[in-house]
C-alpha positions as a Markdown table, in Angstrom:
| # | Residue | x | y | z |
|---|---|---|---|---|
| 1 | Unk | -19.4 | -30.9 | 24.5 |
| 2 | Unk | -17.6 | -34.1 | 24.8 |
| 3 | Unk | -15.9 | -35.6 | 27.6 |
| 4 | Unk | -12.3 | -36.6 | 26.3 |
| 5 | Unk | -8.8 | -38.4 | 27.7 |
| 6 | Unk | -9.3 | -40.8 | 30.6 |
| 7 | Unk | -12.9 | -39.6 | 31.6 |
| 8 | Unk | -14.5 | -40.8 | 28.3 |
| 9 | Unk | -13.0 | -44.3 | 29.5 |
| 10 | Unk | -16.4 | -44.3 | 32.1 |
| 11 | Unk | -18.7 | -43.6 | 29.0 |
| 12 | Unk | -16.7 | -46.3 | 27.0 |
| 13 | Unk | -17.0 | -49.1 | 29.6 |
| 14 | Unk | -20.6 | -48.4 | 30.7 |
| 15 | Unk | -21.7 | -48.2 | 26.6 |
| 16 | Unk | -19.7 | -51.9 | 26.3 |
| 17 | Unk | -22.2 | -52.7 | 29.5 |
| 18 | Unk | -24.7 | -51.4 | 27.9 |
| 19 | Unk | -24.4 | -53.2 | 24.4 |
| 20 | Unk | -23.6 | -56.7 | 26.0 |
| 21 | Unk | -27.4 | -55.8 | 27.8 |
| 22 | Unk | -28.9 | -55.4 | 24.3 |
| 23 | Unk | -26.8 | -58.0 | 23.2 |
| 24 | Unk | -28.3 | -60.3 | 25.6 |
| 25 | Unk | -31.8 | -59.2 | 24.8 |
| 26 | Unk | -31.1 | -59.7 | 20.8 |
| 27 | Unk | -30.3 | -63.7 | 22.2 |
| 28 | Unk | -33.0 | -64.0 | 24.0 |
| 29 | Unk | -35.4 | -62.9 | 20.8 |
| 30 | Unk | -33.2 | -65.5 | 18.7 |
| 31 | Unk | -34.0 | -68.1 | 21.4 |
| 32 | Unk | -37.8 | -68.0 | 20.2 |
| 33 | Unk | -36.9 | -68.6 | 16.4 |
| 34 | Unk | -34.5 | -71.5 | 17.4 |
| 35 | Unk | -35.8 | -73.5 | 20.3 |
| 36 | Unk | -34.3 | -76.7 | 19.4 |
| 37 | Unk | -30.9 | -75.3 | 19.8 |
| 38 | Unk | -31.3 | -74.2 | 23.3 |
| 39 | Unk | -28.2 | -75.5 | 24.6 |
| 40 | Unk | -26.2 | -73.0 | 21.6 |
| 41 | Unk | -28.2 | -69.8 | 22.7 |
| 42 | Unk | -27.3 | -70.8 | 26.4 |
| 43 | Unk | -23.9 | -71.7 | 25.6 |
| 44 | Unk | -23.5 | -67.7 | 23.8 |
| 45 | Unk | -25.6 | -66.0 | 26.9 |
| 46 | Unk | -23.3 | -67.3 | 29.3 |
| 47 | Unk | -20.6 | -66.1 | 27.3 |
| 48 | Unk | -22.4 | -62.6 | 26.7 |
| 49 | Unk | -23.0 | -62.1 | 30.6 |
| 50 | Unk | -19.5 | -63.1 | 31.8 |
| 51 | Unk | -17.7 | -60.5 | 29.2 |
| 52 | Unk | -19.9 | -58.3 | 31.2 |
| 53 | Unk | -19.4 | -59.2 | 34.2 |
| 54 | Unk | -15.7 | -58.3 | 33.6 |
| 55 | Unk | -16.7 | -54.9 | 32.5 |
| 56 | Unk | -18.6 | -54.2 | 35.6 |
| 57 | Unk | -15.8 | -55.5 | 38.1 |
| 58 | Unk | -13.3 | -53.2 | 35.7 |
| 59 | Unk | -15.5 | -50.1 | 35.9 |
| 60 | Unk | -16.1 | -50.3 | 39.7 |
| 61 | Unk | -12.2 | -50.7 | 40.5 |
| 62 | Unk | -11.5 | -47.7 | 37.9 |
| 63 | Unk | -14.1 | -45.6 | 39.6 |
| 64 | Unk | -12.4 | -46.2 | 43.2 |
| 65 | Unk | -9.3 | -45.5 | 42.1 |
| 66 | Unk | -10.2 | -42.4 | 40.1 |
| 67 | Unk | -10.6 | -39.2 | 42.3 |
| 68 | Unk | -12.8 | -37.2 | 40.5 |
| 69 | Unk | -15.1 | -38.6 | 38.1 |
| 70 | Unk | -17.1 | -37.2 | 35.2 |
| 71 | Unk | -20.0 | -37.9 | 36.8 |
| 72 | Unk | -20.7 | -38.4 | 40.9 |
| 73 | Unk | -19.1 | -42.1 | 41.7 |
| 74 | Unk | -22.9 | -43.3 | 43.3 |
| 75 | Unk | -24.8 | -42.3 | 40.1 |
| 76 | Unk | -22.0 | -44.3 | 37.9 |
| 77 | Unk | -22.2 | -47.4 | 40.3 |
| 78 | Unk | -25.9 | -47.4 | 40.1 |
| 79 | Unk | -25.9 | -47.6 | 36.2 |
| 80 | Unk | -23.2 | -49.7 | 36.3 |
| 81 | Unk | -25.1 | -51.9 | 38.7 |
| 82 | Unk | -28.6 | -51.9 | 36.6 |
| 83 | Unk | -26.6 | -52.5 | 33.5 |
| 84 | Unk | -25.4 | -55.8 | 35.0 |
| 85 | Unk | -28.3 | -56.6 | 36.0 |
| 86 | Unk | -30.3 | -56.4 | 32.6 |
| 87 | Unk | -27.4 | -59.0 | 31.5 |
| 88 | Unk | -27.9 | -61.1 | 34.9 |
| 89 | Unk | -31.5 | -61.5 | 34.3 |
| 90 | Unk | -31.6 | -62.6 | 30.9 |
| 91 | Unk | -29.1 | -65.0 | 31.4 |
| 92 | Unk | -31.3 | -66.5 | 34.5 |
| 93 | Unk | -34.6 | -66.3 | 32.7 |
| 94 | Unk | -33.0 | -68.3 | 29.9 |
| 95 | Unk | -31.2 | -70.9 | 31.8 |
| 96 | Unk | -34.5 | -72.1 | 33.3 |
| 97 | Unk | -35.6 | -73.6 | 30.3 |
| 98 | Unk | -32.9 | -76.3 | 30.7 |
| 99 | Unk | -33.5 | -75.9 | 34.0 |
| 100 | Unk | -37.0 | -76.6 | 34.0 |
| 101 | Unk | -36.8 | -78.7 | 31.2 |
| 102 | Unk | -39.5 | -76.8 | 29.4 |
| 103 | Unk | -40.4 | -79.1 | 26.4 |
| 104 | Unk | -41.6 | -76.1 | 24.1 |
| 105 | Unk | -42.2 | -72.4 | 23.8 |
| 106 | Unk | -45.7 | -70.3 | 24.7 |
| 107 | Unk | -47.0 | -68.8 | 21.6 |
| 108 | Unk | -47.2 | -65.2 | 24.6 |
| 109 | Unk | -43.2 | -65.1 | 25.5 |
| 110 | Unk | -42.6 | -64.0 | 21.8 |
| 111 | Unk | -44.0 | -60.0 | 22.1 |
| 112 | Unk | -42.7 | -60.0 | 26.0 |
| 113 | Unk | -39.1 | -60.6 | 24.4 |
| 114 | Unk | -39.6 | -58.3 | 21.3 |
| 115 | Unk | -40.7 | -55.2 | 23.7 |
| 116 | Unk | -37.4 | -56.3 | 26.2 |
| 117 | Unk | -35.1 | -56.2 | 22.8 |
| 118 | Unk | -36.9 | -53.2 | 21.8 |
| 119 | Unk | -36.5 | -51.4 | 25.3 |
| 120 | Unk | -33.1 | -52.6 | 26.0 |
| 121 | Unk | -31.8 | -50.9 | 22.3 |
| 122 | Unk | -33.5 | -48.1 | 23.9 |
| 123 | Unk | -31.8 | -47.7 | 27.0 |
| 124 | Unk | -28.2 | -48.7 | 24.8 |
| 125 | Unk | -28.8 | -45.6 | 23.3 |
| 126 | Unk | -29.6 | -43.4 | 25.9 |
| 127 | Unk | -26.4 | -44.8 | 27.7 |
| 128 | Unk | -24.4 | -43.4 | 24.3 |
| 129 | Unk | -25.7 | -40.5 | 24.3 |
| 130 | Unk | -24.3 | -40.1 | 27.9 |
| 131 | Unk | -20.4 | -38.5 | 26.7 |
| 132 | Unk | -22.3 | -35.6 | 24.5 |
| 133 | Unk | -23.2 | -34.1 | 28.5 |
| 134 | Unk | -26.8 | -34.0 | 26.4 |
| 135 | Unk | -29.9 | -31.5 | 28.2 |
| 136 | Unk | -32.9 | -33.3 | 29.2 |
| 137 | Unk | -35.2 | -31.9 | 26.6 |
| 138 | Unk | -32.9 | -33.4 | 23.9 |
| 139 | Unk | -33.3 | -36.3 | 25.4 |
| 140 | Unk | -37.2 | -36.1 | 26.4 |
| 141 | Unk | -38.7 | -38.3 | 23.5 |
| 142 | Unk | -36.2 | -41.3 | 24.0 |
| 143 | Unk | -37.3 | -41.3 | 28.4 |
| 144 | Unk | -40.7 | -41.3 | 26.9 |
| 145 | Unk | -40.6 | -44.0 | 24.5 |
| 146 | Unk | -38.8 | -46.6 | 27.5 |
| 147 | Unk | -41.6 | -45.2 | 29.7 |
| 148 | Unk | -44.0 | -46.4 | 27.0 |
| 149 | Unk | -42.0 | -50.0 | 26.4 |
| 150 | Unk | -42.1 | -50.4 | 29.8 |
| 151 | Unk | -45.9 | -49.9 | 30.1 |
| 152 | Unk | -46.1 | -52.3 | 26.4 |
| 153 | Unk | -44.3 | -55.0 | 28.9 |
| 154 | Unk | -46.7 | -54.7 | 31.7 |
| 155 | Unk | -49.9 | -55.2 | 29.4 |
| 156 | Unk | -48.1 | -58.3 | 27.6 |
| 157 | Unk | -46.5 | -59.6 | 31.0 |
| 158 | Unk | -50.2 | -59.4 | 32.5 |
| 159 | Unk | -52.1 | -61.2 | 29.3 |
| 160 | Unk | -49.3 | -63.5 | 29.5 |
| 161 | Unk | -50.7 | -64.6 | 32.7 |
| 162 | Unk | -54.3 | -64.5 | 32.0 |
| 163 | Unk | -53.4 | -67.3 | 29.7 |
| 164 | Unk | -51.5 | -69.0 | 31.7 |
| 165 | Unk | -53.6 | -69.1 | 34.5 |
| 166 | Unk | -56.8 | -70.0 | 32.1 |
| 167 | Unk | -55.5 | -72.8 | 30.4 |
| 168 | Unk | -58.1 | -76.3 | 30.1 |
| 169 | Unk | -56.4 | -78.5 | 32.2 |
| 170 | Unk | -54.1 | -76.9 | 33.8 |
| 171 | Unk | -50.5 | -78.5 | 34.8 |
| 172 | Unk | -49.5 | -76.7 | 38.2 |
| 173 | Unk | -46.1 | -77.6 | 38.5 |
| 174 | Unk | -46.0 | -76.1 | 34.4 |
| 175 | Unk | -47.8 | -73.0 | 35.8 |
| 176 | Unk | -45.5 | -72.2 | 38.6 |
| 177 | Unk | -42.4 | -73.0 | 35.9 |
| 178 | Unk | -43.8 | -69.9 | 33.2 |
| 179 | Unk | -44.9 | -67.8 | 36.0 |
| 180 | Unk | -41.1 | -67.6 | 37.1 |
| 181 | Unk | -39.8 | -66.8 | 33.5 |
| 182 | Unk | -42.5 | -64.3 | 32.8 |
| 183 | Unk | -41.9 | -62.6 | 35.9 |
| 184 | Unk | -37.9 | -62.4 | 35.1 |
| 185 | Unk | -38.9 | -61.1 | 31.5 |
| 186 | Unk | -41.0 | -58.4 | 33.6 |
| 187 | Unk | -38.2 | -57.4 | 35.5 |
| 188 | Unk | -35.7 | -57.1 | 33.1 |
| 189 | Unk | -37.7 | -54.7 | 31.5 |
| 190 | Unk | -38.2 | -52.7 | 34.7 |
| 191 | Unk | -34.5 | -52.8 | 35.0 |
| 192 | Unk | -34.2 | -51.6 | 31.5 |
| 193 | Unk | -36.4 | -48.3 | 32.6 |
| 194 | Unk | -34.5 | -48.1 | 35.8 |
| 195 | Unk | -31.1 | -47.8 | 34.4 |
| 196 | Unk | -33.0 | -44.8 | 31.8 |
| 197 | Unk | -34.1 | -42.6 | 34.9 |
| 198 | Unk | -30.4 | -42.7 | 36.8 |
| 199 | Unk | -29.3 | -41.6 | 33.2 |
| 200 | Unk | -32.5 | -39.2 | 33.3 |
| 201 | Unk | -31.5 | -38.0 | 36.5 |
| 202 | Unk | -27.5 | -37.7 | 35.6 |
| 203 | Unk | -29.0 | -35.8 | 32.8 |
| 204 | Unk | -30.7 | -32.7 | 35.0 |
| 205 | Unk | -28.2 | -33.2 | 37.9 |
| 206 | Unk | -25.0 | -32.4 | 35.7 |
| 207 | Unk | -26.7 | -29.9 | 32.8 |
């Protein structure tokens, strides 16, 4: 069963936040293959997270003006909220290499930013799936493969830092500077699996 007329306008705006999250993700991955152009890829994130940023602001008005709501209005501010984040992070973690000035890429951001794409397609498509009102055992092997991204991303994020932190000669200020973009990458990806259990838990509240 689908939801149709002006409640399908919820599942519309939140798959647009949704998209623009993956969106992001895809930019970040790009960022890897085309370092020299930094200042391009920051130029599109920016533009990628403020389109969203309107979406969110949009959504929230529509769901206090809007009396009864396909789903309750808490659960649809909290995805809307982790949505925006996924967006808000990216666009953070990448800025700091302007920020920071960071001269060239570690050979160990590469598979942290492949499983973040990977998971954030994920949860774009668990977000679609949202207007179908699925059941939860429909939708069982899709929680269980974010679950599994997200435990990819902790093994990467963690080897990450084992390098880092055993490198000859060691630059401190350099460490500190990584340390801060791995850990955004990390919690993007937590985000990512956030925003899958409220849909997870949408999922058995409303079946």
């Amino acid at each position: 069963m689908l939801f149709s007329g002006k409640k399908s306008e919820f599942f519309h705006m939140l798959e647009l936040q949704s998209k623009a999250a993956h969106r992001a993700a895809e930019e970040f991955c790009d960022l890897t293959k085309d370092y020299e152009n930094l200042a391009k890829h920051i130029k599109k994130i920016e533009k990628i997270e403020h389109d969203a940023d309107e979406i969110t602001h949009q959504l929230a008005n529509k769901i206090d003006a809007t009396f009864v709501t396909p789903f309750d209005k808490e659960d649809l501010r909290s995805l809307s909220g982790a949505l925006d984040d996924i967006t808000d992070h990216i666009e953070s973690a990448m800025q700091r290499f302007f920020l920071y000035r960071i001269p060239e890429l570690r050979a160990d951001l590469s598979p942290m930013l492949v499983i973040l794409e990977q998971i954030s397609k994920a949860t774009d498509e668990a977000v679609g799936v949202l207007k179908k009102k699925p059941n939860r055992k429909s939708m069982q092997p899709l929680f269980i493969h974010i679950h599994d991204l997200e435990t990819q991303s902790d093994q990467a994020y963690r080897q990450a830092l084992v390098d880092l932190f055993n490198m000859e000669n060691p630059d401190p200020l350099n460490i500190i500077k990584w340390k801060e973009i791995y850990d955004k990458v990390e919690m993007t990806v937590d985000v990512c699996e956030y925003a899958a259990n409220i849909v997870e838990s949408m999922v058995v509240k409303y079946a």
